[in-house]
C-alpha positions in Angstrom: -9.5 2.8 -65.5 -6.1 4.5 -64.8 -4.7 4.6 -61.4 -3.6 8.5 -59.7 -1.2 8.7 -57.2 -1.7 11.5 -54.7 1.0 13.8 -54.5 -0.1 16.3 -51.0 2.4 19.3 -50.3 4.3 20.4 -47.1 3.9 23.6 -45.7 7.0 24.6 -47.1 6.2 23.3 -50.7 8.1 20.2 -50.7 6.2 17.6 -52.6 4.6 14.7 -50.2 3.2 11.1 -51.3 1.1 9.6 -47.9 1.4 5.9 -47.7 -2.1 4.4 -46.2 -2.1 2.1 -43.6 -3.0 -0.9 -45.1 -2.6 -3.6 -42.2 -0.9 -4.8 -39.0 1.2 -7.7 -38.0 -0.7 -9.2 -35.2 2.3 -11.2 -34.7 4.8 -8.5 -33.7 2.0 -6.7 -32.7 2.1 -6.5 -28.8 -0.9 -4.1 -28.0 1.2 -1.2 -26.6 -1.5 1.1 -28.2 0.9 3.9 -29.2 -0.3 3.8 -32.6 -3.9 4.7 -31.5 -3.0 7.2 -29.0 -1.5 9.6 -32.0 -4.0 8.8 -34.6 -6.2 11.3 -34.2 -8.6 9.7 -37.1 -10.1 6.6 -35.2 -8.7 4.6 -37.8 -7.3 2.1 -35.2 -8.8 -0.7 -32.2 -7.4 -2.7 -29.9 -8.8 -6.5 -30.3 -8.6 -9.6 -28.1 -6.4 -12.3 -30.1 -7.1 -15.4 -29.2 -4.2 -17.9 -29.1 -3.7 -21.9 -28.6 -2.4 -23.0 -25.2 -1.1 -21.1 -22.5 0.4 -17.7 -22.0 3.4 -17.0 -19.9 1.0 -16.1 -16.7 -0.8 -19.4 -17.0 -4.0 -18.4 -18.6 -5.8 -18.7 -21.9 -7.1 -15.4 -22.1 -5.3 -14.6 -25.1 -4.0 -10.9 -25.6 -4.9 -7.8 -27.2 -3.7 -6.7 -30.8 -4.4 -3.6 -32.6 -6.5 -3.8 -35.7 -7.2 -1.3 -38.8 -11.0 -0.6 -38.2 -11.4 2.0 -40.2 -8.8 2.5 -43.0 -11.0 4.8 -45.0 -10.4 7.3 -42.1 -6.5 7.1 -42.8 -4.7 9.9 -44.1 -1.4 8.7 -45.2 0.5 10.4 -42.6 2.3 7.2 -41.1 2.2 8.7 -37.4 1.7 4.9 -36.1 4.2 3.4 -37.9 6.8 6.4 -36.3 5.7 5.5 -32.9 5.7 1.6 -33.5 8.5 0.3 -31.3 7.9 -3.6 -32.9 7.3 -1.7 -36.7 4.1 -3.8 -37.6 2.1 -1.5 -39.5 1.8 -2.1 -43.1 1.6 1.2 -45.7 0.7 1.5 -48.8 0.8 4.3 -51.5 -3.0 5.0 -53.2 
């Protein structure tokens, strides 16, 4: 079985190679959710992380992360990782 890398075009014919989101850091991950407001394929989902001890308000509720729920949905367009202030998002070519 040989391996195919997909090669996609610009409008203007300039060759393009998308890079997949793969995974995210939920440690530098701080649940902003910038990265699933301009996805517009569902592929991401904020998620409670639960974490030992206290948190800086006192509480052990934990915090939200974002989480790849649907990477099959992803088409290699790295919009999250542009808008990623903390750059957690993980890509990879296909």
């Amino acid at each position: 079985m040989t391996s195919t890398q997909v090669v996609s075009y610009t409008r203007g014919g300039q060759a393009w190679i998308p890079k997949y989101l793969e995974s995210i850091d939920e440690e530098r991950c701080i649940g902003c959710g910038r990265c699933y407001k301009v996805c517009g394929r569902n592929v991401l989902e904020l998620i409670e992380k639960p974490f030992e001890g206290e948190d800086e308000y006192g509480d052990d509720m934990g915090n939200r992360v974002m989480s790849v729920a649907h990477p099959e949905d992803c088409i290699g367009c790295e919009a999250c990782n542009r808008v990623c202030t903390k750059k957690c998002h993980i890509h990879v070519e296909a």
